[in-house]
C-alpha positions in Angstrom: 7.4 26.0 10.4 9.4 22.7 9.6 8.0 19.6 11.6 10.4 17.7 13.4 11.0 14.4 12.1 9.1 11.7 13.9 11.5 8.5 15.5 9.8 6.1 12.8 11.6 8.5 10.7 14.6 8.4 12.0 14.3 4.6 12.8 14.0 4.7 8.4 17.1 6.9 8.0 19.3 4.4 9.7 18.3 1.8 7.7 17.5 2.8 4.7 20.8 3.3 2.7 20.9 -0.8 3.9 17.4 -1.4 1.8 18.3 0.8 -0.9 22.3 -0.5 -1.3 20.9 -4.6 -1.6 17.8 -3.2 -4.0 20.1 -1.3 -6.5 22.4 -4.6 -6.4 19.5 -7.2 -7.0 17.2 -5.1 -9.5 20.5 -4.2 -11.4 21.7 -7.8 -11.6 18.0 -8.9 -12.9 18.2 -6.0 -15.4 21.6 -7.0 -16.9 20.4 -10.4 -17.4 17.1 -10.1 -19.4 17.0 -7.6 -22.5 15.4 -4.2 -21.7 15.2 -1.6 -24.0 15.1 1.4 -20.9 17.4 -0.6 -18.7 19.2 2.9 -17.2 15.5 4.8 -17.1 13.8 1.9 -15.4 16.3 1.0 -12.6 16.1 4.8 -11.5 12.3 4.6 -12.0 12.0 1.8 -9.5 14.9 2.7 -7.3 13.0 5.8 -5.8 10.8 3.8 -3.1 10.5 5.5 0.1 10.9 2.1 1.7 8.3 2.1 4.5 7.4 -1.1 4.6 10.9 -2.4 4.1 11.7 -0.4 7.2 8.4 -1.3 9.3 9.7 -5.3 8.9 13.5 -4.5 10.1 11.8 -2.5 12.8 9.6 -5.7 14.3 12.9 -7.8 13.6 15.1 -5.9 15.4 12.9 -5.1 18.6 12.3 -8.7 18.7 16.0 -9.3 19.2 16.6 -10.4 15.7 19.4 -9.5 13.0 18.7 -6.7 10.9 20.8 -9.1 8.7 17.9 -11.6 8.5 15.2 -8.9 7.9 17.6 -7.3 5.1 16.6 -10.2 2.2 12.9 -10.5 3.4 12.4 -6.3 3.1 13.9 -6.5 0.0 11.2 -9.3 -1.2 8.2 -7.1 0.3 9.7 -3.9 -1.9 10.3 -5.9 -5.0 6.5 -7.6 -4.7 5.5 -3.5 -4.2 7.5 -2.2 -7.5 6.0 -5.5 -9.5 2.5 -4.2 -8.7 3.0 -0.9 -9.5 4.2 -2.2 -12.8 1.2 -3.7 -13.4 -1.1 -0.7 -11.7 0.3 1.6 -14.2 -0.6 0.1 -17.2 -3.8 -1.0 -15.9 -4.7 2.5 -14.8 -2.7 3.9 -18.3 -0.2 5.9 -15.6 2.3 7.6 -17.6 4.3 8.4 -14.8 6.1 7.1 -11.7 7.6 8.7 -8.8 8.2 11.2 -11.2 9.7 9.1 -14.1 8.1 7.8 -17.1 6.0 5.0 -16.0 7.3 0.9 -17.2 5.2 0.8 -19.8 5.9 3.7 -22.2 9.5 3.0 -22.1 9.1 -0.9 -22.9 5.4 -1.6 -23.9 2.6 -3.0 -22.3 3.6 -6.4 -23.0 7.2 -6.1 -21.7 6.3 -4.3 -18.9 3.5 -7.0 -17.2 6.0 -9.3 -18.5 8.6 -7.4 -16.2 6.6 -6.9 -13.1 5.3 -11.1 -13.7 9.5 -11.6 -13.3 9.9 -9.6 -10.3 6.7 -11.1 -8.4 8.0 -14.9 -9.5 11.9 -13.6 -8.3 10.3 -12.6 -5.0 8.6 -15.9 -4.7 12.1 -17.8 -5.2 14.2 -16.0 -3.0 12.2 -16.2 -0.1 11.4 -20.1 -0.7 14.9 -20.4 -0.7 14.8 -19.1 3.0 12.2 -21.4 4.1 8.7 -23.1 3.4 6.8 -20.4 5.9 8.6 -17.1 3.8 7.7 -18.6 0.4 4.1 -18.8 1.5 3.6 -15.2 3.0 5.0 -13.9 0.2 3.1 -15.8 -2.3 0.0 -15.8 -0.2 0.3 -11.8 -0.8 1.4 -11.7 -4.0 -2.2 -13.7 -4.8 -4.1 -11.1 -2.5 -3.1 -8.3 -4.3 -4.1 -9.8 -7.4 -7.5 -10.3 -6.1 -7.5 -6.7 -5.0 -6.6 -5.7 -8.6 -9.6 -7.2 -9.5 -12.3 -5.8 -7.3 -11.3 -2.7 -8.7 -12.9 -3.4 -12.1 -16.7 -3.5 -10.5 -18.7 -1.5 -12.5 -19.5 2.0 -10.3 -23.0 2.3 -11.5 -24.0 -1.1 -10.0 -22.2 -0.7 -7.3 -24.6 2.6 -6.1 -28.0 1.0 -7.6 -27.1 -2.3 -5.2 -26.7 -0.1 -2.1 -29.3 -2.5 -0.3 -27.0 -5.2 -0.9 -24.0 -5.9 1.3 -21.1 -4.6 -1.1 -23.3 -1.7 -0.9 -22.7 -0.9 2.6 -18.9 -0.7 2.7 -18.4 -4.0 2.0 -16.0 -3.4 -1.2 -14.2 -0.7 -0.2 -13.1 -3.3 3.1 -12.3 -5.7 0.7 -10.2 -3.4 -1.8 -8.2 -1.6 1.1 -7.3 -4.8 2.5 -6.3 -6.8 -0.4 -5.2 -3.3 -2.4 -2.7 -2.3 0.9 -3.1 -4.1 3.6 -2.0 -7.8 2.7 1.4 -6.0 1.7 2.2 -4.0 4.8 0.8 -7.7 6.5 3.1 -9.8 4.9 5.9 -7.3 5.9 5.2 -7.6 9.5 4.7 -11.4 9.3 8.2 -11.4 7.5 10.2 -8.7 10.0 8.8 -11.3 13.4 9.7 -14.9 11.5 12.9 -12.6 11.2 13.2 -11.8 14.5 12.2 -15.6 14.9 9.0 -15.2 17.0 6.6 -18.2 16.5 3.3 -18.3 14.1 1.0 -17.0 16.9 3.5 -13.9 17.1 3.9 -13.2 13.5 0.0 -13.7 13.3 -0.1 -10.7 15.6 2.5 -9.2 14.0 0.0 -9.5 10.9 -2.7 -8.2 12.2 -0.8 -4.9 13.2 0.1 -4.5 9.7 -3.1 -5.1 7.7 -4.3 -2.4 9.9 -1.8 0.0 9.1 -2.3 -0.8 5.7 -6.0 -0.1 5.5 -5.2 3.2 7.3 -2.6 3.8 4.3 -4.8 3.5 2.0 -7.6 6.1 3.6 -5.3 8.2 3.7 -4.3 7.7 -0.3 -8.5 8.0 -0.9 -8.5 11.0 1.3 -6.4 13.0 -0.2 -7.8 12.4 -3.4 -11.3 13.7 -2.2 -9.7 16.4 -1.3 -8.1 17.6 -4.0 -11.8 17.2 -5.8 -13.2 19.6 -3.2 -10.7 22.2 -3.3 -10.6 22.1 -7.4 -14.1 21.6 -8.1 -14.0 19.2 -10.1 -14.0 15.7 -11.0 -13.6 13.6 -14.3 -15.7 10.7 -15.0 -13.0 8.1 -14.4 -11.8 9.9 -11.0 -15.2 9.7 -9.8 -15.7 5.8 -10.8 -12.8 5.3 -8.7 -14.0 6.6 -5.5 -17.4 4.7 -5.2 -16.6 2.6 -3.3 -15.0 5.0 -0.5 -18.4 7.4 -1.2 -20.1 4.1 -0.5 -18.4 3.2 2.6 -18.3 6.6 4.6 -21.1 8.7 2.6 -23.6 6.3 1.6 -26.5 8.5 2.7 -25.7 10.7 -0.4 -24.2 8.7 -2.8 -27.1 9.6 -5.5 -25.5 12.7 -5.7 -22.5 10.6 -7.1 -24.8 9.3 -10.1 -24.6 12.1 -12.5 -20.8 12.3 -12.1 -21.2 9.1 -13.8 -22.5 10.4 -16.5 -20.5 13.2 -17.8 -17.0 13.1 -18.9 -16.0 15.9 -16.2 -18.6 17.9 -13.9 -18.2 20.8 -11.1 -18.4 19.1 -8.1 -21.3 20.9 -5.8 -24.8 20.4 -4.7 -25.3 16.8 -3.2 -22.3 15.3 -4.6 -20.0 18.0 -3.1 -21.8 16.7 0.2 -20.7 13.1 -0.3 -17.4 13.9 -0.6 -17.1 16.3 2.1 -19.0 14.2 4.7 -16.6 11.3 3.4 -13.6 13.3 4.1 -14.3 13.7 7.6 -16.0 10.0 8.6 -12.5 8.7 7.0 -10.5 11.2 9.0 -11.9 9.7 11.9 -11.5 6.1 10.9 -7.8 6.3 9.7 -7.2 6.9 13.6 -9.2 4.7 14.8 -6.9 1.9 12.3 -3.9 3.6 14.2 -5.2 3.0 17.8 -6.7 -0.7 16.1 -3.1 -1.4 14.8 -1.4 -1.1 18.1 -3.8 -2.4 20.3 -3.1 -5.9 17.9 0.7 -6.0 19.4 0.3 -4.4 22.8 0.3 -7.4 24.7 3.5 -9.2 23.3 5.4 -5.6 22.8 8.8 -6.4 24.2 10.2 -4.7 27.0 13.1 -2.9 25.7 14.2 0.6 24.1 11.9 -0.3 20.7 8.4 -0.6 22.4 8.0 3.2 22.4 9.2 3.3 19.0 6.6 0.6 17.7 3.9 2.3 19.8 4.0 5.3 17.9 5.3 3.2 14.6 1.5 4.1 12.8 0.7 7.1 14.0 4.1 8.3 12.6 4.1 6.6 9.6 0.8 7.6 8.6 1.5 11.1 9.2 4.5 10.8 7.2 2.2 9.7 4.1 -0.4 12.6 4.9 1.9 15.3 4.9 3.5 14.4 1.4 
């Protein structure tokens, strides 16, 4: 049985072909002007975006009575700042591929390929300090979040579990990684789509807020389906498992010994007490991604506008994080 499309959905469809016509026209104009040995391959690798949080900020402009011509250059920004970082994330992470192209980085090298997504961060950065003082320091303000987020990811797994009587034991990472990782992104989107809409700094604050908590839930749902795929295979490399600590950590920590000997191994059957980590992790992050949701629009509620888009923004994360858990 095919499940109808959700309105967030539909509210994408209409303006998507707008996000993807001015992204095709920027990233091909950048492309032409510096020397790229892929240029074809890499404009179709970064051209496939579903656009979601380019969509989320017209959404808040436009059902705060904005243009959806003002929110156009600022959603472009937020999905530039998204393809730089997954530039970067690829190599980092030694992803070969990309929404089912070759990844940046085999095509052009590591070198040419941070160098690339270090353009495209700094290009962001321009254009929407060309706008004004207060979109030049979201965006920048972001694009130094997610650094730090990159970052965090490089603790080492094994401390992480032996410090469990410390506070980054208890959760406090994986907080830290989901919001700098996701959330500051699909933050500085919303802050963008309501200075767009031109509501003041207390409204784009709250605007903020809803998005970081989408973003967090996002980013469960990324972790979730990983651990899921573990428990249905049965297995789990070394790397994989290094990963997910801090997740195990956060929503498992009564078993996360059993994640030690994962640690150990270049690849293991996942059963026994580790099996029970990830299983009892699956479901305590089940329950929290909707609890983000109900967090998310409980931020806006009071200042939702009274017109034909409060609905729509009401049921904005709900629907858009089903839309990521069904792909």
């Amino acid at each position: 049985m095919i499940k109808p499309k959700s309105v967030f959905q539909d509210y994408m469809d209409r303006v998507r072909p707008h996000l993807n016509e001015i992204h095709t026209r920027w990233t091909s104009t950048l492309f032409n002007s510096i020397p790229l040995n892929e240029n074809e391959a890499i404009l179709t690798a970064v051209a496939g975006g579903k656009r979601i949080r380019g969509s989320l900020l017209c959404l808040i402009t436009e059902s705060l009575g904005g243009r959806l011509s003002a929110a156009l250059p600022r959603a472009l920004a937020i999905e530039l700042i998204h393809d730089a970082s997954l530039i970067h994330d690829d190599f980092v992470d030694q992803d070969r591929t990309r929404r089912n192209f070759p990844a940046v980085w085999t095509l052009e090298g590591a070198r040419r390929a941070v160098l690339l997504g270090d353009t495209i961060f700094a290009s962001a950065i321009r254009m929407m300090n060309d706008l004004s003082v207060r979109d030049g320091y979201i965006v920048s303000h972001a694009i130094a979040e997610l650094s730090k987020g990159a970052l965090h990811e490089g603790m080492d797994p094994a401390e992480m579990i032996q410090g469990t009587q410390c506070s980054e034991g208890d959760g406090g990472v994986y907080e830290a990684l989901i919001r700098l990782k996701t959330g500051v992104l699909f933050k500085a989107a919303c802050c963008l789509g309501a200075l767009a809409g031109e509501g003041d700094v207390r409204i784009q604050d709250l605007y903020g807020r809803f998005g970081m908590r989408i973003g967090e839930a996002y980013q469960m749902v990324d972790d979730l389906h990983e651990i899921q795929m573990h428990c249905r295979t049965g297995l789990v490399e070394r790397e994989q498992a290094a990963l997910l600590v801090p997740v195990l950590l956060r929503f498992s920590k009564d078993h996360i010994s059993g994640v030690l000997p994962l640690l150990e191994q270049e690849s293991s059957q996942l059963d026994g007490a580790a099996l029970a980590c990830f299983q009892k992790a699956a479901t305590a992050i089940t329950a929290e991604v909707r609890n983000r949701i109900n967090w998310a629009v409980a931020e806006i509620a009071p200042i939702l506008p009274d017109n034909g888009y409060r609905s729509l923004l009401m049921s904005a994360p709900g629907d858009l994080i089903d839309m990521f858990r069904a792909i």
